[in-house]
Residue frames relative to the residue before (quaternion, step in Angstrom):
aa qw qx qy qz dx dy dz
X 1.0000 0.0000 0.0000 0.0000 0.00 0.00 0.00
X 0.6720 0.5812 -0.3764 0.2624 3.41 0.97 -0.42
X 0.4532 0.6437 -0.3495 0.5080 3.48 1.61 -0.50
X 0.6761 0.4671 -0.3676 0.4354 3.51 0.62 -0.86
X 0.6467 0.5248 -0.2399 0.4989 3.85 1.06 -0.62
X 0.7441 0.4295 -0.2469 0.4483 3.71 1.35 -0.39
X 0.5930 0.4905 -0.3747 0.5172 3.25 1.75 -0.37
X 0.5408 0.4724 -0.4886 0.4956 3.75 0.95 -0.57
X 0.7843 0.3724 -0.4177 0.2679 3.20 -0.03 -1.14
X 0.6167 0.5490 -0.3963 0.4015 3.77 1.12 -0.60
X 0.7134 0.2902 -0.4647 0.4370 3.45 1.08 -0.83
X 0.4759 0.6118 -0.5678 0.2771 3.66 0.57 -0.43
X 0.6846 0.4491 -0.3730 0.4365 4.15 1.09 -0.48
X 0.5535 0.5765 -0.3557 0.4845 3.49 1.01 -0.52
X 0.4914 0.6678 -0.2095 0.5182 3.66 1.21 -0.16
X 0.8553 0.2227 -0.0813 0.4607 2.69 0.04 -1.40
X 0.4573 0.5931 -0.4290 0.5050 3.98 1.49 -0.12
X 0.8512 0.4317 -0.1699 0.2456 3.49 0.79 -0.69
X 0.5712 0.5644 -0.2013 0.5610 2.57 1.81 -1.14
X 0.0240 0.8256 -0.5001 -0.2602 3.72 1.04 -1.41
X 0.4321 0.5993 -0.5936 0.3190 3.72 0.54 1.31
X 0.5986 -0.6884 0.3120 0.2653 3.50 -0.95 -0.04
X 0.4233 0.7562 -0.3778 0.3261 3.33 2.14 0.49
X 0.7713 0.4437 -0.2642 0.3720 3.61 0.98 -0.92
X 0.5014 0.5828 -0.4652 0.4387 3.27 1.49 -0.40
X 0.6816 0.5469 -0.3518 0.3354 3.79 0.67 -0.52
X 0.7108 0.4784 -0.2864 0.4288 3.27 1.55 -0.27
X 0.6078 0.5553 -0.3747 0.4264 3.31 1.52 -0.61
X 0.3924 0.7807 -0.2381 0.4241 3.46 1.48 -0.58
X 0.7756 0.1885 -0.0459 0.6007 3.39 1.22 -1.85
X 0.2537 0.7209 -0.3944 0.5104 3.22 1.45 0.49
X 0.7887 0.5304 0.0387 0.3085 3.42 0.71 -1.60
X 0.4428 0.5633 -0.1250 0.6863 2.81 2.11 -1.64
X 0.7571 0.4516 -0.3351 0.3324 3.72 0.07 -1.12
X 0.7651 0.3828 -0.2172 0.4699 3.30 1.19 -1.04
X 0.4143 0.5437 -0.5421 0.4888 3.87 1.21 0.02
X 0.7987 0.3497 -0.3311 0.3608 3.78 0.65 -0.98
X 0.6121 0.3204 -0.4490 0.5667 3.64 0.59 -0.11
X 0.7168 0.3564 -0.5200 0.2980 3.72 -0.34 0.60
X 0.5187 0.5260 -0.3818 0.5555 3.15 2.30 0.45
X 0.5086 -0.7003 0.3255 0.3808 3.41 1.58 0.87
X 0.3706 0.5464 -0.6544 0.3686 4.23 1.03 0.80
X 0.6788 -0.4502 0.5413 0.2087 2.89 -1.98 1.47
X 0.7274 -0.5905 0.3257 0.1272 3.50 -2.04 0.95
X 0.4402 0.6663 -0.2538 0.5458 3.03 1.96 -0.45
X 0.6608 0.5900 -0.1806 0.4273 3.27 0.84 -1.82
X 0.8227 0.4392 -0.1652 0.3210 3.53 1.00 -1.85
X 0.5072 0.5444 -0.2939 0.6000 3.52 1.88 -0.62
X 0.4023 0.7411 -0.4093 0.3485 3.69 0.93 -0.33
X 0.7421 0.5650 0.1049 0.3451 2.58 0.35 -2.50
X 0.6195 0.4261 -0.1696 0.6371 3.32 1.09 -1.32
X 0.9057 0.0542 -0.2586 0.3315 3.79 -0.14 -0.19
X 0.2978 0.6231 -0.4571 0.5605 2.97 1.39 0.87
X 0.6970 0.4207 -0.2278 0.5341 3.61 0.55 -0.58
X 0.5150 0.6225 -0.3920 0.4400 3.61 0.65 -1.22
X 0.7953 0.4960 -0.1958 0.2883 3.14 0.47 -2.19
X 0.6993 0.4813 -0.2488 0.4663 3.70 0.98 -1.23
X 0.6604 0.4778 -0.4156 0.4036 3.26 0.77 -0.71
X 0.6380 0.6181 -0.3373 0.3118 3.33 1.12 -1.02
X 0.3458 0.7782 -0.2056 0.4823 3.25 1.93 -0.82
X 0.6120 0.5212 -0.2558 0.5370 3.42 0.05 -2.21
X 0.9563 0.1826 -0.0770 0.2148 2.76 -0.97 -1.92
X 0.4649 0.4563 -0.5883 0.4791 3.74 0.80 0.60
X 0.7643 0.4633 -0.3638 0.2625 3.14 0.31 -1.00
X 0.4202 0.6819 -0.2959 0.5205 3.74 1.83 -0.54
X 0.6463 0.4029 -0.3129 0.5675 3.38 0.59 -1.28
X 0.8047 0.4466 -0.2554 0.2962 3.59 -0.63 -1.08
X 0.6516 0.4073 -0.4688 0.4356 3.73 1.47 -0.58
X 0.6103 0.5945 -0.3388 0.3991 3.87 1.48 -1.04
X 0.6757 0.4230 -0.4000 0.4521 3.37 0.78 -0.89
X 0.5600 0.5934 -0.3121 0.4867 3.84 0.57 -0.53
X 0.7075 0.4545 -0.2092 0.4991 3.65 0.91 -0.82
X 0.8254 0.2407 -0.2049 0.4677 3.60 1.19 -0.55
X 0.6311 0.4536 -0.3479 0.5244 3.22 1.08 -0.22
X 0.0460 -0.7392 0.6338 0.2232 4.04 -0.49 1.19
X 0.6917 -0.4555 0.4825 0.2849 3.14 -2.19 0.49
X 0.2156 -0.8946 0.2642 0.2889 3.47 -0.40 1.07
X 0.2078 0.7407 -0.5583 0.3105 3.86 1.76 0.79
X 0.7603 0.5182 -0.2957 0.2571 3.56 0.57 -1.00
X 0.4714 0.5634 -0.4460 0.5113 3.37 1.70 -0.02
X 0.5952 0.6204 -0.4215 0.2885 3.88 1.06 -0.81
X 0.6026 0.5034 -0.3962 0.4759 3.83 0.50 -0.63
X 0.7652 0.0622 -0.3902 0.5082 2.52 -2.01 1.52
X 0.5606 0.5061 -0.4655 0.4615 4.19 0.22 0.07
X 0.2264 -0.6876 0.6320 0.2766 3.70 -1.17 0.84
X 0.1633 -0.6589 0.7311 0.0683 3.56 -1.64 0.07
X 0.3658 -0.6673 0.6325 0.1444 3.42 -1.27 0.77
X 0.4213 -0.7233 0.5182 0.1756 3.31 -0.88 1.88
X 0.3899 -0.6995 0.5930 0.0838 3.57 -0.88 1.69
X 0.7971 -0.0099 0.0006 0.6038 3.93 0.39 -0.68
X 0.7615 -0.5508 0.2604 0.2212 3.21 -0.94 0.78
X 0.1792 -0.8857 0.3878 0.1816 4.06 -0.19 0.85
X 0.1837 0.8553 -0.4753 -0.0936 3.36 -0.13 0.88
X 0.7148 -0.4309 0.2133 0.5078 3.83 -1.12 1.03
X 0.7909 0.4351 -0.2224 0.3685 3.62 -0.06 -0.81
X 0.8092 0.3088 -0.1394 0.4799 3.59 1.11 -1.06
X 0.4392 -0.6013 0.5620 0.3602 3.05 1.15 -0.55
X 0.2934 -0.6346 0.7056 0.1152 3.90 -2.16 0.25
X 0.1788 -0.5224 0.7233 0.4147 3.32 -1.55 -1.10
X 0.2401 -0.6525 0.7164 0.0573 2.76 -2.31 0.70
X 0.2215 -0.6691 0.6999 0.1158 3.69 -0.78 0.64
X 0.4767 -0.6029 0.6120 -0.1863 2.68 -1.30 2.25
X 0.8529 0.0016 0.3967 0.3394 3.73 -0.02 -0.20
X 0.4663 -0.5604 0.3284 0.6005 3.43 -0.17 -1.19
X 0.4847 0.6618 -0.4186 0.3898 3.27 1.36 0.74
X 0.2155 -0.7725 0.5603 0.2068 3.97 -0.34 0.95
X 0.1337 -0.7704 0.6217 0.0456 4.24 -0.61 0.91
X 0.4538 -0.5342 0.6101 0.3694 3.32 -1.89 0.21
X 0.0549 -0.8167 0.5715 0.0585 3.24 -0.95 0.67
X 0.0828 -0.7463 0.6591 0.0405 3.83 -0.96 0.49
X 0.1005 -0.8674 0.4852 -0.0458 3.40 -1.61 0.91
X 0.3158 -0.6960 0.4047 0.5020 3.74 0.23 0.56
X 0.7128 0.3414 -0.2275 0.5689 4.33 0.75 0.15
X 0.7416 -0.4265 0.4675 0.2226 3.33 -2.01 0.79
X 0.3510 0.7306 -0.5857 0.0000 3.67 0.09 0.22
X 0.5683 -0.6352 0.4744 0.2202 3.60 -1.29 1.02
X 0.5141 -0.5899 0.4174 0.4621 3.75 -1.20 0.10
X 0.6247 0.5969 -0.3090 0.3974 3.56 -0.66 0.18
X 0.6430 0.5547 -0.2453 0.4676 3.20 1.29 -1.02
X 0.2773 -0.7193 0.5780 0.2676 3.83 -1.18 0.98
X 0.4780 -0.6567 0.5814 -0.0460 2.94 -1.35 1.17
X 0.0099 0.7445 -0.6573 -0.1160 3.84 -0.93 0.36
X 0.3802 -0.7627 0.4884 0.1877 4.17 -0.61 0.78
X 0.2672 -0.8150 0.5034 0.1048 3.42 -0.46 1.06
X 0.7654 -0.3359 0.0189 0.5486 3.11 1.33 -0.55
X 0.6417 -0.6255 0.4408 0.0520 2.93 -1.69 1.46
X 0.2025 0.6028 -0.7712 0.0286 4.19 -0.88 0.71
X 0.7492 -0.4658 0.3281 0.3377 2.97 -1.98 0.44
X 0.7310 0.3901 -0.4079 0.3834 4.00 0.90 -0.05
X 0.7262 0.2969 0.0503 0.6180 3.33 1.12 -1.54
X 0.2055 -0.7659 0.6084 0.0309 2.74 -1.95 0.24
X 0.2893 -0.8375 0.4073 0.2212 3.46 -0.55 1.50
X 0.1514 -0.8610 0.4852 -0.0182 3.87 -0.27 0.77
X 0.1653 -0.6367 0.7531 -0.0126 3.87 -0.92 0.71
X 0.6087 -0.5420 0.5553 0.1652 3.06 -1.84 0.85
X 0.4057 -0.8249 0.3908 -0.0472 3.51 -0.73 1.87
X 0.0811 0.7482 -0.5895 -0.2935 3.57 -0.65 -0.11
């Protein structure tokens, strides 16, 4: 049985050289685990255990690795918007809100005042749907 645990795990690297994501490397890994225990003479039940038991946590781990680093390097790009003006695209009123055009981006936008279309507009602050905006010069 242990050959059967070294070819997964070998093809489970050949995989992952090609594919270059971080799913197969987690199995050849428990691939590895499986075969440290059946050459510690635990029963097949025991060794498929092991193997997706492991699979599973690591899979855990390493999304959750991925998702804090990517998050850490990659910034949100609303937060470049503040302090930039934009020209109000539909009209902003206090209660409903307008759009502004950003660029060649078009944004919700919301304002403690009435501002007309046409009118330039400076953003005070930026979330990932809308944008909060005050009358520019």
């Amino acid at each position: 049985m242990w050959v059967v645990w070294l070819v997964a795990a070998l093809l489970f690297v050949v995989v992952q050289v090609n594919l270059r994501h971080f799913y197969t490397i987690q199995l050849a890994v428990s691939a590895l685990l499986a075969l440290l225990f059946e050459r510690l003479e635990f029963g097949v039940w025991s060794q498929l255990g092991i193997f997706f038991g492991t699979a599973i946590v690591f899979n855990f781990l390493i999304r959750a690795f991925i998702r804090r680093r990517v998050a850490r390097q990659t910034p949100e790009p609303h937060h470049d918007l503040v302090g930039q003006k934009g020209v109000v695209v539909r009209d902003i009123n206090h209660y409903e809100g307008g759009q502004v055009q950003v660029g060649d981006d078009v944004w919700s936008a919301f304002a403690e005042e009435a501002i007309a279309k046409g009118e330039t507009v400076k953003i005070v602050t930026a979330e990932p749907s809308r944008l909060y905006v005050r009358r520019g010069n």
